[in-house]
C-alpha positions in Angstrom: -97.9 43.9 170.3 -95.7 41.8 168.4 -94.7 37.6 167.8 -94.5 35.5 165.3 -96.9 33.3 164.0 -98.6 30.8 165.9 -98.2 32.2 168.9 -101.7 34.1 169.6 -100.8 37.9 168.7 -104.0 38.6 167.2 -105.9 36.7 169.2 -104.1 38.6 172.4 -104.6 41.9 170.3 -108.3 41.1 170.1 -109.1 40.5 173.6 -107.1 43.3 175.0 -109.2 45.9 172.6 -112.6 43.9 173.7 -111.3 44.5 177.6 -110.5 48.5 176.5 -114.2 48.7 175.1 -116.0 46.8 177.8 -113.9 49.3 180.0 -115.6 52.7 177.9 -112.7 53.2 176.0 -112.4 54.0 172.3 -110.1 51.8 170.7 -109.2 51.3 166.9 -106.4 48.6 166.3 -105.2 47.1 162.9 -103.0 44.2 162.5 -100.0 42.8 160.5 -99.0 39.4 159.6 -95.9 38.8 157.3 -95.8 34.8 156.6 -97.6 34.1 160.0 -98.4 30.6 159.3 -94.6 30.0 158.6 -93.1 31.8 161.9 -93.3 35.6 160.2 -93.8 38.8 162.1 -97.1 39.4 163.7 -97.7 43.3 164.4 -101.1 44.9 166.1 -101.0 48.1 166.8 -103.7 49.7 169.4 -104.4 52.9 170.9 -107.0 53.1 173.6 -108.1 56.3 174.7 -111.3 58.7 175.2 -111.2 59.3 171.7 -109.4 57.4 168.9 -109.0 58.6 165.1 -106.8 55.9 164.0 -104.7 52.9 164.6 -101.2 53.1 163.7 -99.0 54.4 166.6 -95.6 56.0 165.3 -92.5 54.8 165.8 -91.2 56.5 169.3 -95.1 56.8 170.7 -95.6 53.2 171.8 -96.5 53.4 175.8 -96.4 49.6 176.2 -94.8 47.3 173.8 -95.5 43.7 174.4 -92.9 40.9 172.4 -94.1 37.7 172.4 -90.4 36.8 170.9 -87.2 38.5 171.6 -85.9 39.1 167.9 -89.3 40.5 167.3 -88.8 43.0 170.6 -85.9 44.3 169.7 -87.0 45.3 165.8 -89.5 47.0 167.3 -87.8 48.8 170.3 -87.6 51.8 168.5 -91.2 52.6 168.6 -91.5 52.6 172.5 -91.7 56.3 173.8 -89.1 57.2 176.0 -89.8 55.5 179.7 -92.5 53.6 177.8 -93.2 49.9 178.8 -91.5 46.9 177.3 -93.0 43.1 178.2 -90.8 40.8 176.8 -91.8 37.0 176.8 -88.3 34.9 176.9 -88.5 33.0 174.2 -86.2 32.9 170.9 -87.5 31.5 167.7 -84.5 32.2 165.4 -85.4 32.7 161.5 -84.0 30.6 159.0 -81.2 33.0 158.0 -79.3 33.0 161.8 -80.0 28.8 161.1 -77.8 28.9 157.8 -75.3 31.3 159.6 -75.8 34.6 157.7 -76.8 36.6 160.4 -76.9 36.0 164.5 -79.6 36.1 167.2 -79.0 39.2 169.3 -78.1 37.8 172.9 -80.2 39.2 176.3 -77.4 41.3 176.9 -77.8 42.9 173.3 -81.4 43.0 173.7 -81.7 45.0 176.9 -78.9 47.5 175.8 -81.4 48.6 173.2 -83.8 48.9 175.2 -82.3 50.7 178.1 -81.3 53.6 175.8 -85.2 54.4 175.3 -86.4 52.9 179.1 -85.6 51.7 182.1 -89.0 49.6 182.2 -87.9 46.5 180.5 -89.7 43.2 182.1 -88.2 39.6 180.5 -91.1 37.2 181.3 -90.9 33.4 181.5 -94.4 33.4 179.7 -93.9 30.2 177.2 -92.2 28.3 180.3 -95.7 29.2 182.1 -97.9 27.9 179.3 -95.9 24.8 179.3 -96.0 24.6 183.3 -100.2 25.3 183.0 -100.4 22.6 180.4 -101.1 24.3 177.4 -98.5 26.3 174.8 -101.5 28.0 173.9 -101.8 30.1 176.7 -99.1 32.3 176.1 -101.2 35.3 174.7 -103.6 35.2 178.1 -100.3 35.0 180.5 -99.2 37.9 178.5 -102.8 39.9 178.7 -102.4 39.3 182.4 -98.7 40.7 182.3 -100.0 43.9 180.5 -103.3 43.8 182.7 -101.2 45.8 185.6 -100.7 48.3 184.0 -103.5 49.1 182.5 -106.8 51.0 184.2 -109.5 47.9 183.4 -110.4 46.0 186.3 -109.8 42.2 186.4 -113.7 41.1 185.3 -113.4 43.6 182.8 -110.3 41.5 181.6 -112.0 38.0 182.2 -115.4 38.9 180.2 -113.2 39.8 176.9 -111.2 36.7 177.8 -114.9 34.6 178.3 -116.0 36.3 174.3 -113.2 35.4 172.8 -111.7 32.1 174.3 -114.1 28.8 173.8 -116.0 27.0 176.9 -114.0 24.4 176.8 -110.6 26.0 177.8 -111.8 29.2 179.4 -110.8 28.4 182.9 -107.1 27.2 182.0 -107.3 30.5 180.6 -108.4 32.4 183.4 -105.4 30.8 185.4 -103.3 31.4 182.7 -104.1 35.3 183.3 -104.3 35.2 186.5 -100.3 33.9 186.3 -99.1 36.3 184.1 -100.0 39.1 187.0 -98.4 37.1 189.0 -95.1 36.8 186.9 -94.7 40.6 186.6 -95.1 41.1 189.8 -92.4 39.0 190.7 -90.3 39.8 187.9 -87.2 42.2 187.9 -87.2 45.4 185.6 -84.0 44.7 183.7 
């Protein structure tokens, strides 16, 4: 799972490993954040399985890479297994350097050329344009747990009681609909 900062990754991270636990699973996940409060990368890594001895997946052993950011997506492309998953939120938060003109944003095209040479299960989502049309930015990571949810073997209360621990009173129901349109999205969403 990967972003930049501000945009929920750990907080995303964390529910899907509560949701893998409340489901029986082991899990054992470890996260990165380079300059998250100033837009950095934001890396998790989690493996779920019967039995888990550490977290750090190898690059070309990722089943399902999630990109809350395109740029991010792409620099971490190469660690999806071949026919793996890749959920891509569309959404580009260029750094500082393509803003001063030393390098360029890689355009869609770019970006799912990479990815087709490792998979043919590439899914662009319209997740920050559904947190905006739900009301709240914020919901981003849920819409994205709710993307990943269908392909994953944890049934949908499983999903909503991690949400429930780890999401305050207040806003839990926007996030439960913000879930609940994320499997909607993929559903309804082309693989590119």
């Amino acid at each position: 799972m990967t972003g930049v900062g501000g945009q929920g990754t750990i907080l995303a991270s964390d529910i899907l490993g509560e949701a893998a636990l409340l489901a029986g699973y082991d899990i054992k996940k470890t996260d990165t954040l380079g300059m998250a409060q100033r837009g950095g990368s934001v890396i998790s890594h989690i493996r779920i399985g019967d039995h888990v001895y550490a977290p750090l997946i190898a690059e070309g052993d990722v089943d399902i890479l999630i990109a809350f950011e395109k740029l991010e997506a792409i620099r971490w492309c190469a660690y999806l297994r071949t026919g793996g998953i890749a959920i891509i939120n569309d959404l580009a938060v260029p750094p500082l350097s393509v803003g001063l003109g030393t390098s360029r944003y890689p355009n869609d095209k770019e970006i799912l050329a990479a990815f087709k040479k490792i998979t043919g299960r590439v899914y662009f989502v319209n997740g920050t344009d559904q947190a905006h049309r739900l009301g709240d930015a914020r919901t981003l990571n849920t819409i994205m747990m709710g993307c990943i949810s269908t392909f994953l073997p944890i049934d949908i209360l499983t999903w909503k009681e991690a949400i429930a621990h780890r999401i305050p009173e207040k806003i839990r129901e926007l996030n439960f609909k913000a879930f609940d349109k994320g499997r909607e999205v993929i559903k309804h969403v082309g693989i590119g």
